[in-house]
N, C-alpha and C positions, 0 to 999 in steps of 0.2 A: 492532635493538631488539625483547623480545620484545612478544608480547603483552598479558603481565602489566604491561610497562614503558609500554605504551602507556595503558594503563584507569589507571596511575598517574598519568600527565602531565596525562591528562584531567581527573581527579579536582580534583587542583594547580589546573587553569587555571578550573576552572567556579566555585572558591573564590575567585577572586583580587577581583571586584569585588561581590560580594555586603553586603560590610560598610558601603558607603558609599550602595546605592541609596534609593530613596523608596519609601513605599510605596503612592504614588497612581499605580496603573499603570492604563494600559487593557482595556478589556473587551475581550477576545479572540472571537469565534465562530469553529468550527471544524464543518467538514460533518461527518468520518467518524474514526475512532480513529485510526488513523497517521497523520494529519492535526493531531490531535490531541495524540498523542504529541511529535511534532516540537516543534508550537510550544511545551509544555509542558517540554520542554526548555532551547529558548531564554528562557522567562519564569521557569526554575527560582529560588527565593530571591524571585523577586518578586509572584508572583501565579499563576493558574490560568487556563486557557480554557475556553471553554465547549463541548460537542458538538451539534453537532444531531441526527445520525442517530445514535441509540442502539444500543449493543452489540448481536448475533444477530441485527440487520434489514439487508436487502439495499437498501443506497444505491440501484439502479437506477427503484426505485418507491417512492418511502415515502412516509404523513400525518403530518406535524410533530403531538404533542402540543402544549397551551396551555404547556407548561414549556419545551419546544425554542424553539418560536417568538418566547418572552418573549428566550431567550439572543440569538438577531438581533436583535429589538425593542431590544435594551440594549447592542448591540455600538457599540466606539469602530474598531471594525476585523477585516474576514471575512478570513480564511484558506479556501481549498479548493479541490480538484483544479480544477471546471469543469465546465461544465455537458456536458458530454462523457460526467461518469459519473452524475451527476444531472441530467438537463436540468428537473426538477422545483424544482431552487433558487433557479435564478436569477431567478425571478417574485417568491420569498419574499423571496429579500436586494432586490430593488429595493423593493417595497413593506413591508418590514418596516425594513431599513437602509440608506435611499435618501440619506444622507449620509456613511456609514462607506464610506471605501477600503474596497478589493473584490481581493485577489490569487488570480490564478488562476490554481496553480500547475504545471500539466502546460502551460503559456504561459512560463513562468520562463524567463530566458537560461539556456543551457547542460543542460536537461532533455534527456536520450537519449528519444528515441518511436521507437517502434516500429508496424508496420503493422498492421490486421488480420489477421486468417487466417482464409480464408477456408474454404470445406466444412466437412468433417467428423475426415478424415484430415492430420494435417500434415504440409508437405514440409521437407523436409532443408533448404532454403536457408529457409524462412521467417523465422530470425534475422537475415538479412543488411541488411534494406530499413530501416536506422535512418535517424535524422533529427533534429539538434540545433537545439532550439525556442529559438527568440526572444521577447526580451520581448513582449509581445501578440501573438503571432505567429497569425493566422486559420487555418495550415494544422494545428493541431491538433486540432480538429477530426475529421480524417480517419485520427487514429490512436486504438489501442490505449488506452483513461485508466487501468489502472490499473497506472500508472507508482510506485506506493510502493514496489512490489517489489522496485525495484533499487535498492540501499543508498547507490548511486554520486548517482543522482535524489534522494533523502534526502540527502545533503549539502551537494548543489549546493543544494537546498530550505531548508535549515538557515539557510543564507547568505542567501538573497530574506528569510526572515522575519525573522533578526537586523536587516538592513538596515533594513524597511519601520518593524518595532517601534521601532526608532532612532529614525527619521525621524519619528514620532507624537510618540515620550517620550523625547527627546532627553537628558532627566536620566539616565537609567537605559540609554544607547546603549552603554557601554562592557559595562556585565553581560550586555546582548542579545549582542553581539559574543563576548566573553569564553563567554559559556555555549555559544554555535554553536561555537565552534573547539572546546573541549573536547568537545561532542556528535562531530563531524568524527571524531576521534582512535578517539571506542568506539565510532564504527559504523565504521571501518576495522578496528579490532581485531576485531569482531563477524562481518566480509567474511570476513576472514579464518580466523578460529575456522570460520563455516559452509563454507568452501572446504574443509578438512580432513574432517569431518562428513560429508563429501557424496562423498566419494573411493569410496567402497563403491556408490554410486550413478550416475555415471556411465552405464552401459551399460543403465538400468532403463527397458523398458518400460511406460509407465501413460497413465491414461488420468482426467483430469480432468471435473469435474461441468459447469463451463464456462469459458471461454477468459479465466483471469483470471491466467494465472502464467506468461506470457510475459514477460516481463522478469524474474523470478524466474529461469527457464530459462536464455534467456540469460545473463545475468550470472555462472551457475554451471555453465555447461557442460552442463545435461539438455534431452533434449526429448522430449515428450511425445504422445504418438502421436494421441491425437485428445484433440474435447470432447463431453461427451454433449449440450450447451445453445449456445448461439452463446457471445459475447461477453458478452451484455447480460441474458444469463441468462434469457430466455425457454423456456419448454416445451418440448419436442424434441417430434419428431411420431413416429410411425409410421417414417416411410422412414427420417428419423435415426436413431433405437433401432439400427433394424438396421445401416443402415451402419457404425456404431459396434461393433454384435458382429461383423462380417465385418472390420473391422478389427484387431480383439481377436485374431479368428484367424488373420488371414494375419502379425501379429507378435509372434502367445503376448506378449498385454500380462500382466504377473504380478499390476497391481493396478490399481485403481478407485478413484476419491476423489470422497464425497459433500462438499458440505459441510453445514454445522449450519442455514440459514436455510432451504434448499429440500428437495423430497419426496424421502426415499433410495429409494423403490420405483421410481426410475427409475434405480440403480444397483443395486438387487436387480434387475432386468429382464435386462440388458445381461452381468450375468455368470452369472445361471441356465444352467445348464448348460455354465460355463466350470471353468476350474481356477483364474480369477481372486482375490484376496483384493480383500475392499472393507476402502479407509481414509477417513480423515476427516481433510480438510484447510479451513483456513479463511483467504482472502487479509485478512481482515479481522480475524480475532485473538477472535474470540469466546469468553469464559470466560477471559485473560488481561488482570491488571490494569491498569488505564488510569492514565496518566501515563505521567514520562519513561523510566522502564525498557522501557517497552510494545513502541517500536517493532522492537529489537532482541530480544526476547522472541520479537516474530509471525515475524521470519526463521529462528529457530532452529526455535521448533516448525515450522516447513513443513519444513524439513531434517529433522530427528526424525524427522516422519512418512512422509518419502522412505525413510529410509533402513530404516524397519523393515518395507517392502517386499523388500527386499533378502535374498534366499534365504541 
């Protein structure tokens, strides 16, 4: 089946129960845009979610606006990764929707995690140490959150929220259902599409702003030589900076990727004096439209912007 065959069947399927649902659905909150995306796929034909962390701001630190905060305040049901990439929400949803189910989804059965990584430079096996999450599973925690990257995590996700939405609005369980298989189908197609995309890319050394596109890497075969920030996107220091340029050059990294939320002068830094180009990449999708096209949108452009490193 091609690809083309596939975004058709999709199409088909996400039609099939839309004619019969209600339109008393529940209030959705959602933490971050691909979060977002998702669910807004599953509730397509029947309603909207809400976001909390607004487009261009870094999930790892943010102040809810009186407008974000009203969307928990009003939630029948949270959606979002876990407090692992926000440890700043889950104070909000307890005292804002201390009666709204709460799913936390890098906890989801069957979510692939992946480890930290650790220094500056990354090792060749650092893809290897996965680790298949269980419903509430505590040991998540100890990995990598931002698990949206891998389209595989997005469907298995697809499927927790169809589920749970069910289980709330059981009138409208077969569209939740119905809408997640057909979402399933174009982010396979979408896997796919970006597998092809990315072929030019393979052998491309770079060098990211911070440690947020591991699972992105994995899933598509690149790996990425260092990060200029940890994981959590904190400030590099001094010793970082450099370890980071003495990396650059024991691997001729060909490019540099700031992203849009944080200072580019600490990737104007790091390749002063290189042969480097700087790109812009963003795990988060900032300046693409939100809703259900979005998700597969933000895997393309990060692919886009791989590949126009590409000599």
């Amino acid at each position: 089946m091609s690809i083309r065959d596939v975004i058709l069947a999709a199409i088909l399927l996400s039609s099939t129960c839309v004619a019969s649902a209600k339109a008393d659905v529940p209030n959705v909150a959602t933490d971050i845009a691909p979060v977002h995306s998702l669910v807004a796929q599953v509730m397509e034909g029947l309603g909207a979610p809400g976001q909390v962390v607004r487009p261009g701001a870094s999930p790892h630190g943010y102040a809810m606006r009186p407008s974000e905060a009203r969307i928990l305040q009003e939630a029948d049901v949270v959606f979002w990764i876990g407090p692992q990439l926000t440890p700043w929400l889950g104070g909000a949803i307890a005292n804002l929707a201390p009666q709204a189910p709460v799913t936390a989804l890098l906890d989801a059965r069957g979510t692939t995690l992946l480890e930290f990584r650790t220094g500056v430079q990354f090792a060749a096996d650092d893809h290897e140490h996965e680790h298949e999450s269980g419903r509430g599973d505590q040991e998540s925690a100890q990995y990598d959150p931002h698990a949206w990257l891998d389209p595989q995590n997005a469907s298995v996700w697809l499927g927790v929220i169809a589920d749970e939405l069910g289980r709330i609005d059981p009138e409208n369980a077969e569209t939740y259902a119905a809408n997640a298989k057909a979402s399933q189908l174009r982010i396979a197609a979408a896997e796919a599409e970006i597998g092809e995309i990315l072929a030019p890319a393979k052998a491309l050394q770079f060098v990211v702003f911070h440690d947020a596109y591991h699972y992105f890497e994995s899933r598509f075969g690149l790996s990425a030589a260092a990060a200029i920030a940890a994981g959590d996107a904190s400030d590099p220091g001094p010793a970082r900076i450099e370890e980071v340029r003495q990396t650059m050059h024991d691997l001729n990294v060909a490019c540099v990727f700031s992203e849009p939320e944080f200072n580019p002068a600490f990737v104007a830094t790091v390749i002063e004096g290189t042969s480097a180009k700087a790109g812009l990449i963003d795990p988060l999708g900032a300046g693409i439209e939100a809703g259900p096209g979005f998700y597969s949108a933000l895997l393309r452009s990060v692919a886009d912007e791989l590949v126009k490193c590409v000599d």
